[in-house]
C-alpha positions in Angstrom: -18.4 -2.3 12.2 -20.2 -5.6 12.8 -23.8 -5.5 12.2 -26.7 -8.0 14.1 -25.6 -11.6 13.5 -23.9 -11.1 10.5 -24.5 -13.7 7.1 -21.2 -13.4 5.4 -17.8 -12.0 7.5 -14.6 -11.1 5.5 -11.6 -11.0 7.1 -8.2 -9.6 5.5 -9.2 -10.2 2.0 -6.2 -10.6 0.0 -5.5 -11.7 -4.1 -2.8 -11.2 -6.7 -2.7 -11.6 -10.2 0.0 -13.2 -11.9 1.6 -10.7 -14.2 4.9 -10.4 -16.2 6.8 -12.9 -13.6 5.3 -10.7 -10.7 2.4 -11.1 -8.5 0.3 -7.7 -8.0 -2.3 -7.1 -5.4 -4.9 -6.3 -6.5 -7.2 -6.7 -3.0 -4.9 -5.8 -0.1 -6.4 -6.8 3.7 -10.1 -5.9 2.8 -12.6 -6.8 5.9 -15.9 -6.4 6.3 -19.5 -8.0 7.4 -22.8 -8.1 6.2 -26.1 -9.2 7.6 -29.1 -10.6 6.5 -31.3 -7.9 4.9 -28.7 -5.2 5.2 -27.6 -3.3 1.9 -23.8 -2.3 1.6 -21.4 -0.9 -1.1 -18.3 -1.2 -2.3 -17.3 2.0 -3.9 -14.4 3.0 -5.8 -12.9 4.2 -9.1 -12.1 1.4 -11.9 -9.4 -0.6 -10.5 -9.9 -0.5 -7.1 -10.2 -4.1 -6.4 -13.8 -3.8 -6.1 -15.4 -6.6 -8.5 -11.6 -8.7 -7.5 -13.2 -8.4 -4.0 -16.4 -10.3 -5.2 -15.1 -12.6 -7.7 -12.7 -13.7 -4.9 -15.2 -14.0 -2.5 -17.2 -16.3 -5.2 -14.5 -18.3 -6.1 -14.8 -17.0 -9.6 -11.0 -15.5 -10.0 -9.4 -16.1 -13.6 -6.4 -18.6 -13.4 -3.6 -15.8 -13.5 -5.2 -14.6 -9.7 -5.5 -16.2 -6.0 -6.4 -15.9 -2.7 -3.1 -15.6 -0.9 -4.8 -15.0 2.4 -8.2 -14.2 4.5 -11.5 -15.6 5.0 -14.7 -15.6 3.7 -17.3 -17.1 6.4 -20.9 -17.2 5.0 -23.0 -18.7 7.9 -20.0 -19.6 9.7 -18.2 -21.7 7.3 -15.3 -20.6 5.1 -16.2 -20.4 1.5 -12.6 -20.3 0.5 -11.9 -24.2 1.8 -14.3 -25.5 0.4 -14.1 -28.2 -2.5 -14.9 -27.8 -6.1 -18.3 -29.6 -5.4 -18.9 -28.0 -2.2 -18.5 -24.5 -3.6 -20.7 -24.9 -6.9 -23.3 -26.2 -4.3 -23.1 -22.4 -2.3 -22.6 -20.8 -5.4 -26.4 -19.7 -6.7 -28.1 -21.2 -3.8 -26.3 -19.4 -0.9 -24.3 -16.9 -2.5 -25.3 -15.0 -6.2 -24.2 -12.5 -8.1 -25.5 -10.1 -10.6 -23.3 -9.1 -13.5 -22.6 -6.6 -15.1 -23.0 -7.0 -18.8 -26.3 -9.9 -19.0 -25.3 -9.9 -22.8 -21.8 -11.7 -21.7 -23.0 -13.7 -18.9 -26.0 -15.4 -20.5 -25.8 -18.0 -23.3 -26.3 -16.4 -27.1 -27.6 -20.0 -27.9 -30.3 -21.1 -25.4 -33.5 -19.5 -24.5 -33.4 -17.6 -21.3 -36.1 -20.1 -19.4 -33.5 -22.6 -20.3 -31.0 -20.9 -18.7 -32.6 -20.6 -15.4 -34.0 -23.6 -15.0 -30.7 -25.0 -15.5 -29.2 -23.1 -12.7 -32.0 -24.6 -10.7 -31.0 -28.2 -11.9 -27.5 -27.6 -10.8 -28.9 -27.8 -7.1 -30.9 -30.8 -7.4 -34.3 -29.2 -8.1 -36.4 -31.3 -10.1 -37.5 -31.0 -13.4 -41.1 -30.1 -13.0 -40.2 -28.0 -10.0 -37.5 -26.2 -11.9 -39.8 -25.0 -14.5 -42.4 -23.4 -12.8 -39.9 -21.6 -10.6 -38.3 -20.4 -13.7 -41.8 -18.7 -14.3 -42.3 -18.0 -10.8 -39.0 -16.1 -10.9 -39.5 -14.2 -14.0 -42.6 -13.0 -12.8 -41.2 -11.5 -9.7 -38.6 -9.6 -11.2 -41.4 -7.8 -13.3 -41.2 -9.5 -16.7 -44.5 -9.3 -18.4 -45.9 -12.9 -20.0 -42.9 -15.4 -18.1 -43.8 -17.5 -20.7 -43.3 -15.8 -23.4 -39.7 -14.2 -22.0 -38.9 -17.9 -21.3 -39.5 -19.2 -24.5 -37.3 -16.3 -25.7 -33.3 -15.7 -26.7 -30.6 -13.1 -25.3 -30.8 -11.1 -28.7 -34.5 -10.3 -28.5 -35.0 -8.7 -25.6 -34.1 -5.2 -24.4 -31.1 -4.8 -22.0 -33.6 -3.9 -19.4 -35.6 -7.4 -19.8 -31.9 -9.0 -20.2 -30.7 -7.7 -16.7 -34.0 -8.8 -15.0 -33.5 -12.2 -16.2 -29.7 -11.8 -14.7 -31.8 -11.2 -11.6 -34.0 -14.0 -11.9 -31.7 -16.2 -12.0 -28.9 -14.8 -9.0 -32.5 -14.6 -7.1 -34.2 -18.5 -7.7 -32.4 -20.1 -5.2 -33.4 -17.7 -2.7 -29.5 -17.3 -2.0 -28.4 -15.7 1.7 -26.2 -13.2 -0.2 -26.6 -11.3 -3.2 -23.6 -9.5 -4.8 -25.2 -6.7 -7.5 -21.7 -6.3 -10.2 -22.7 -2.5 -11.3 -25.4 -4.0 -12.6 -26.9 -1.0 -14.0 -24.3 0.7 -15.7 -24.5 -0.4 -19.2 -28.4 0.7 -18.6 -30.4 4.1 -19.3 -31.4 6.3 -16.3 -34.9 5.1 -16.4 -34.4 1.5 -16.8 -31.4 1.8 -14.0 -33.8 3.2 -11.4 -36.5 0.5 -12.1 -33.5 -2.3 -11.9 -32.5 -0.3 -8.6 -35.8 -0.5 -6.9 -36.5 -3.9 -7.6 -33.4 -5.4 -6.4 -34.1 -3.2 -3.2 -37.7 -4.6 -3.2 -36.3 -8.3 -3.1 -34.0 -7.4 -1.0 -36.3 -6.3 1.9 -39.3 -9.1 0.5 -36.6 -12.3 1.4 -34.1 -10.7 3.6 -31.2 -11.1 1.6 -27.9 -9.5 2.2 -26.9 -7.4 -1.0 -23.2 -6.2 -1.5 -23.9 -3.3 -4.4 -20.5 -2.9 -6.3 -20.6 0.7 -8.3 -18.7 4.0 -8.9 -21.5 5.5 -8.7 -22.4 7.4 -5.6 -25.8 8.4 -6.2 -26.9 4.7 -6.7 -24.8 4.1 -3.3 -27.3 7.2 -2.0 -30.7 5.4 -2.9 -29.8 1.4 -2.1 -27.0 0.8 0.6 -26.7 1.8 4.5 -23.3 1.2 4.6 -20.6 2.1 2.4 -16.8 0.6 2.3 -14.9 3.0 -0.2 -11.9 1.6 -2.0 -8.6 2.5 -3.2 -5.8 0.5 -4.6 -7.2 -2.5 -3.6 -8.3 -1.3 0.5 -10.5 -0.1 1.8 -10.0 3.5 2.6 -13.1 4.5 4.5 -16.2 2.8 5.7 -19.1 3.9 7.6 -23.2 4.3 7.1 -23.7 6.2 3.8 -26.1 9.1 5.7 -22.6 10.0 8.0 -20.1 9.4 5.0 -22.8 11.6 2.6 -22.6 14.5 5.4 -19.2 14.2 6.1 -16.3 12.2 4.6 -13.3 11.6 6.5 -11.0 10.5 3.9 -9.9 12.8 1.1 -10.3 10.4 -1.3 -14.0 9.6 -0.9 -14.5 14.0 -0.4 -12.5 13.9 -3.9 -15.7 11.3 -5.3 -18.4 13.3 -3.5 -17.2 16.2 -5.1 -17.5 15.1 -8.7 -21.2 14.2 -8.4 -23.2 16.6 -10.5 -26.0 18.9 -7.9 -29.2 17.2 -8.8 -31.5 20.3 -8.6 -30.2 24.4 -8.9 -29.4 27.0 -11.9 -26.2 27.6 -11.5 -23.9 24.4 -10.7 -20.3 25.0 -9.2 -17.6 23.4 -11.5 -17.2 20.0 -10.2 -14.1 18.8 -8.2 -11.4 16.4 -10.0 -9.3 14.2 -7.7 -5.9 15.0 -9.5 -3.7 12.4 -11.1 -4.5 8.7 -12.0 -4.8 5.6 -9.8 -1.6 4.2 -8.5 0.6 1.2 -10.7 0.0 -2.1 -8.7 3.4 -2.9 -10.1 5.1 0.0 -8.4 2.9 1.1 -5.3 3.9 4.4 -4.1 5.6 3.7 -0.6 3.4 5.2 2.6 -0.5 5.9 1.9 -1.0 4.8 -2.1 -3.2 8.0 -2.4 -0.4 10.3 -1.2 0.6 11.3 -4.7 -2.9 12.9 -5.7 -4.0 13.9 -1.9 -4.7 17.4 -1.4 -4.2 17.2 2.6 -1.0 14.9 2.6 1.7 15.2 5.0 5.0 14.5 5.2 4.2 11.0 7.1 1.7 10.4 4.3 4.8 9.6 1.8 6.2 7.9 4.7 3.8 5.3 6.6 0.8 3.4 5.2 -2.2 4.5 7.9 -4.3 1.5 9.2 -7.9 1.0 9.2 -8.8 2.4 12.5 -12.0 4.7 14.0 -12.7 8.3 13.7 -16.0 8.6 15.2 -18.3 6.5 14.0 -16.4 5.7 10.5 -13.2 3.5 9.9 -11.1 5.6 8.2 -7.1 4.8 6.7 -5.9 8.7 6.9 -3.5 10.4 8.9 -4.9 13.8 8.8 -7.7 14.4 11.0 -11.0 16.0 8.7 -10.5 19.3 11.1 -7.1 19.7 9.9 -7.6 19.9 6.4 -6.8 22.8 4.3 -9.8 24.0 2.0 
């Protein structure tokens, strides 16, 4: 499902993580593209090799985990051959991310101006330059008096102020590709809508690409056109969010659809529950992983893992056709 001249293209995405002498998959043949000003999302419960995907794709694993195989072409060149040097020079100016928690990811000890304009000084950006960018930047993402947030640490502002200066600083460099971390979860619903539409807004103003990592379908609703749903480390389903809202054709992503809570109406049917638990990377269940907890599995299902392949407009990994489900 390529898209017009695409910014960043994955191609069979794969990491393990050393683990008690064994090495576990934890992101299994993922693929996909994304082009400049295009919104996508990766969607999936915890575990489903979702933020793996994006640290892997930053270069940003922890030491037990590694790329075993795949690419990760951002303009053309492969991210994951790239030097030490070469790769903290993409890093922030090509390629950002937004994390989840700003409270972890920004320095206790230095004010927040500091921070950002030392992110701009780590790509050669002078001094002078660096500073009024810093305020330029602050600005943008909404924060009232940039001075006065600058001159400020972590601890005093809200989370809401915290994660716009996350965003600040993953936005400076004017970077090709944003990846948004769930960004919003650790947020209230009012602040998570304003953090929602101004990483949309920037988005569309400087025609980033933005890869929105959440489990939360109704943020997927609002921000991305296309959505890659994950399970066990693959991707299980992909296809633009309108089609995959209307009509899922994997029984995993009808099992997530089915849990969202009716915005509007008196009386709400009970919600769906997708059975089970997610599987053990240590012991994958032979055939499709999400057999075990499927409520349209097959014999084959038990038997043969279903490729990635087209069903319409979608890519779906299923071997029962939506038509032939049982209600």
């Amino acid at each position: 499902m390529k898209g017009p001249d695409p910014v960043l293209e994955v191609a069979n995405l794969q990491t393990v993580v050393r683990s008690g002498g064994r090495d576990l998959p934890v992101v299994r043949g993922v693929s996909f593209d994304v082009s400049a000003g295009e919104a996508i999302a990766l969607v999936g419960e915890s575990g489903s090799g979702k933020s793996m995907t994006a640290l892997s794709m930053m270069g940003l694993l922890p030491a037990a985990a590694r790329v075993t195989e795949g690419s990760v072409r951002l303009s053309g060149r492969d991210v994951l051959r790239l030097d030490g040097l070469e790769l903290r020079r993409v890093r922030g100016a090509e390629i950002a991310m937004i994390y989840q928690e700003p409270m972890t990811a920004l320095n206790p000890l230095m004010r927040v101006g500091a921070q950002v304009v030392e992110g701009l000084r780590a790509h050669a950006v002078p001094s002078g330059d660096a500073r009024s960018r810093t305020l330029e930047a602050l600005g943008e993402v909404g924060l009232p008096r940039p001075e006065r947030i600058a001159r400020s640490y972590p601890h005093e502002l809200s989370g809401g102020q915290r994660q716009r200066v996350m965003i600040a600083m993953a936005v400076a460099m004017r970077p090709k590709v944003l990846i948004a971390d769930e960004p919003t979860t650790a947020l209230d619903v009012t602040i998570q809508q304003q953090v929602l539409g101004l990483v949309d807004e920037l988005r569309q103003r400087h025609g980033m690409a933005l890869i929105w990592i959440t489990h939360d379908l109704g943020v997927v609703a609002r921000i991305a056109e296309r959505v890659l749903v994950m399970y066990a480390g693959r991707v299980v389903e992909s296809g633009r969010s309108g089609d995959l809202f209307r009509r899922p054709e994997h029984p995993y992503t009808a099992g997530l659809l089915g849990s969202i809570p009716p915005a509007l109406g008196d009386k709400r049917p009970a919600l769906l529950q997708i059975g089970g638990a997610p599987p053990d990377l240590a012991a994958l269940p032979a055939g499709c992983t999400f057999h075990p907890r499927c409520p349209q599995r097959v014999a084959k299902c038990s038997q043969q893992d279903p490729a990635l392949e087209p069903r319409g407009d979608d890519l779906v990994a299923c071997w029962v056709p939506r038509d032939r489900w049982v209600s």
